[in-house]
C-alpha positions in Angstrom: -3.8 -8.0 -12.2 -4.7 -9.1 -8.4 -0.3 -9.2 -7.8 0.2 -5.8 -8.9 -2.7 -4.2 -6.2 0.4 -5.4 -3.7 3.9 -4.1 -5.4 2.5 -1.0 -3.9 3.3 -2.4 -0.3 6.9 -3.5 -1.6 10.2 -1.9 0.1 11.3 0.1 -2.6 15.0 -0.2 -4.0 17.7 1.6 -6.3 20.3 -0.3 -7.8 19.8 -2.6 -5.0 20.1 -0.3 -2.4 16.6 -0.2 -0.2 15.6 2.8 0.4 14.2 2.4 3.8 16.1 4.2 5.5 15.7 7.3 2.8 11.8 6.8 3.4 12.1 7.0 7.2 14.4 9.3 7.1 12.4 12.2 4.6 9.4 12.8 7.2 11.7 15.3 9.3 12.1 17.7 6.8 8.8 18.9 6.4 8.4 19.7 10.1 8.9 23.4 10.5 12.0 24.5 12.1 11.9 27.0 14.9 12.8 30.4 14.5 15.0 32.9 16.9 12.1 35.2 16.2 10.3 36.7 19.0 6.8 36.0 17.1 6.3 32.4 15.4 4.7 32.2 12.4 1.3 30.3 11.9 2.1 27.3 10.9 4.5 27.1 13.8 2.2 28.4 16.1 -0.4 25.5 15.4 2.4 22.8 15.3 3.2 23.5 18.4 -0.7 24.1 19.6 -1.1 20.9 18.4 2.3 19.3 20.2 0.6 20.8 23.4 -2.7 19.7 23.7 -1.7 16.2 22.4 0.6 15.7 25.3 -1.6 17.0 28.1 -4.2 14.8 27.3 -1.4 11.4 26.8 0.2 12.4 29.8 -3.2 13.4 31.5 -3.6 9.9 33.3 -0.2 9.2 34.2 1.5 9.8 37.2 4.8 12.0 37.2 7.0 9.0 37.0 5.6 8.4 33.6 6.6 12.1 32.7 9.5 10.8 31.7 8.2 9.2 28.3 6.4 12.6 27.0 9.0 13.3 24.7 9.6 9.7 23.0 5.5 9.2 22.9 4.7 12.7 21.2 7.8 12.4 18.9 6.6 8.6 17.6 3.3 10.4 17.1 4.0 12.8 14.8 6.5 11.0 12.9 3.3 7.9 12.6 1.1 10.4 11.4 3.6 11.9 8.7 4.4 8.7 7.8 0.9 7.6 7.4 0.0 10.9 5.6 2.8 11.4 3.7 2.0 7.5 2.0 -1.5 8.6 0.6 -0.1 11.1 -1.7 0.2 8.9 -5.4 3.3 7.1 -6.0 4.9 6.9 -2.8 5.8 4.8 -0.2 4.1 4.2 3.2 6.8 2.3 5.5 4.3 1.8 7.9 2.6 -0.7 5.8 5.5 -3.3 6.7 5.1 -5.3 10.0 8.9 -5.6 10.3 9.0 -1.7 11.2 5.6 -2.1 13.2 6.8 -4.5 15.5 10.3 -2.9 15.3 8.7 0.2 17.2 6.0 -1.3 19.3 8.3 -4.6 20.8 11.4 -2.5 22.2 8.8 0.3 23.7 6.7 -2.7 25.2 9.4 -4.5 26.7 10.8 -0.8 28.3 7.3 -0.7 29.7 7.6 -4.3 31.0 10.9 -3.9 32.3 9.9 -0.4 34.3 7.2 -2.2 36.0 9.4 -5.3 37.0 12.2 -2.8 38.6 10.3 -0.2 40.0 7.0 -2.7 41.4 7.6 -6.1 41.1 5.0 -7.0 43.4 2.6 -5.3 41.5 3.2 -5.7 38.3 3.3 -9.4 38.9 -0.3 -9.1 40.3 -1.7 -8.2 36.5 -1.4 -11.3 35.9 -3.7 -12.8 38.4 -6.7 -10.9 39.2 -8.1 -10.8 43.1 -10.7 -13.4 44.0 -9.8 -15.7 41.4 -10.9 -19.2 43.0 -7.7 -21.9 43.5 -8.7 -23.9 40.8 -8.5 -21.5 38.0 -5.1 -19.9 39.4 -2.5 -21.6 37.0 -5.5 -21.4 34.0 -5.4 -17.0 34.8 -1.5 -17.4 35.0 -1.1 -19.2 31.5 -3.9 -17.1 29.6 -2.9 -13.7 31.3 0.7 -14.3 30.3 0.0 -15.2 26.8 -2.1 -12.2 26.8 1.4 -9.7 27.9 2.8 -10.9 25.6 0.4 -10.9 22.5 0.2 -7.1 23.1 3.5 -5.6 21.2 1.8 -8.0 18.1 -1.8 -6.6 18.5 0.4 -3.1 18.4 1.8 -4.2 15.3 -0.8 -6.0 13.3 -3.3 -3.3 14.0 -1.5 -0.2 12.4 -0.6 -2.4 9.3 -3.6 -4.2 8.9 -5.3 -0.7 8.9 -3.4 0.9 6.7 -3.1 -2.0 3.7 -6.8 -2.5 4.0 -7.1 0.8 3.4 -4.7 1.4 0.5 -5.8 -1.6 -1.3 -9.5 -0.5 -1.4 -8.5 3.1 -2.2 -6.8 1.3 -5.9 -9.5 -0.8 -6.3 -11.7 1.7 -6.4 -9.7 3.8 -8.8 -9.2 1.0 -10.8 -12.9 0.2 -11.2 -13.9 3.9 -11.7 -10.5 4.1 -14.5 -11.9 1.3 -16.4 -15.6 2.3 -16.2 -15.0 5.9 -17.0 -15.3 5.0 -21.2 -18.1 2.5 -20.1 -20.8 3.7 -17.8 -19.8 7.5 -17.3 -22.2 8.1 -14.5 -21.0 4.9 -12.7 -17.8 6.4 -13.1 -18.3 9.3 -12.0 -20.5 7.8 -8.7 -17.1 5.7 -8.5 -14.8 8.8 -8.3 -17.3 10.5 -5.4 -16.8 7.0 -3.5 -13.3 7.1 -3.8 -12.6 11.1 -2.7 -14.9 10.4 0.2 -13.0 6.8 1.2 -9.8 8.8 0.7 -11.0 11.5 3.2 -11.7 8.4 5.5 -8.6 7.0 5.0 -7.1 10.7 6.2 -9.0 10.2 9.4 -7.9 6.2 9.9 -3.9 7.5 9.3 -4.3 9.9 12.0 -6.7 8.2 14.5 -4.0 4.4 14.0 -0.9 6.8 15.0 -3.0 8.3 18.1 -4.1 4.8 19.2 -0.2 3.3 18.9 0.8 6.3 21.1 -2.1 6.0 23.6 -1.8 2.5 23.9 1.6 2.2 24.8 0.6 5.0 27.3 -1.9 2.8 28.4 0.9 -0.2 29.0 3.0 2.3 30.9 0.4 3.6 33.2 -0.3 0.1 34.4 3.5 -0.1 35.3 4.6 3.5 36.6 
């Protein structure tokens, strides 16, 4: 019983064929398509509200040079968020549960950030990693823990938007589990189970969204520090 809470978190497969790519892939075609109309319609309208006001404020403490990465960072944020939404509905998928496509996204978008800083500003993207009025002794200490610290960050990117997202999947069946098997038992316990679980489940609405917004604002954060 305790195995089975993870086959939901396995890549699924037909006929030996994963179906990755299929699962990636599927997101797109719920986005509405624009129209040559002169007036949108409302679900348009607020897709692109939303577009707006999410990259004003990810773009809001970058300078101009950084510009460059609006449409990449507003792109990985809606398809995140589908993703993450999309795997909450019963019997499907959520991709970004798996830490290979986690670090996948956040390593090569780190290192671009990384790499910008070294062309553009050497100088100062070198002096991140030893801060000003650090005394002689402690210089090659800084160095060695700062470093370490570089690179831990396209993990931290990783680990946090799958640890998130299992956690909260596993606890969303082991709550319908206990209120499924307690439901011929104790009926009110089941039904105080159930009220848990549709308020966890309107948490775990919230934690998709809020874990594709921090992915996206924390690589903005990475490329401020190197634009």
């Amino acid at each position: 019983m305790t195995l089975s809470f993870f086959d939901q978190f396995m890549s699924p497969s037909y006929l030996g064929i994963p179906l990755m790519a299929l699962a990636l892939s599927l997101p797109w075609i719920l986005f509405p398509t624009p129209s040559a109309r002169w007036l949108n319609n409302r679900m348009l309208t607020l897709q692109n509200w939303f577009i707006n006001r999410f990259t004003q404020q990810l773009l809001l403490p970058l300078n101009p040079g950084g510009h460059k990465w609006a449409l990449i960072l507003t792109s990985l944020m809606l398809f995140l968020i589908t993703l993450n939404m999309l795997g909450l509905l019963p019997y499907t998928f959520t991709p970004t549960t798996q830490l290979s496509l986690n670090m996948g996204l956040a390593v090569p978008l780190w290192l671009a950030t990384v790499i910008i800083g070294m062309r553009n500003q050497p100088t100062i993207a070198l002096g991140h990693l030893l801060p000003e009025g650090t005394p002689t002794l402690l210089i090659p200490v800084l160095i060695i823990i700062e470093t370490i610290s570089l690179f831990i960050r396209p993990l931290a990117l990783g680990v946090r938007l799958t640890a998130n997202l299992t956690a909260g999947h596993l606890l969303i069946q082991l709550i319908a589990t206990a209120a499924f098997v307690l439901l011929p038992l104790m009926p009110t316990v089941a039904i105080l189970t159930a009220t848990l679980l549709f308020l966890l489940t309107l948490l775990e609405v919230a934690v998709a969204m809020i874990q594709a917004y921090v992915f996206v604002l924390l690589l903005s954060l990475y490329l401020q520090e190197n634009v």
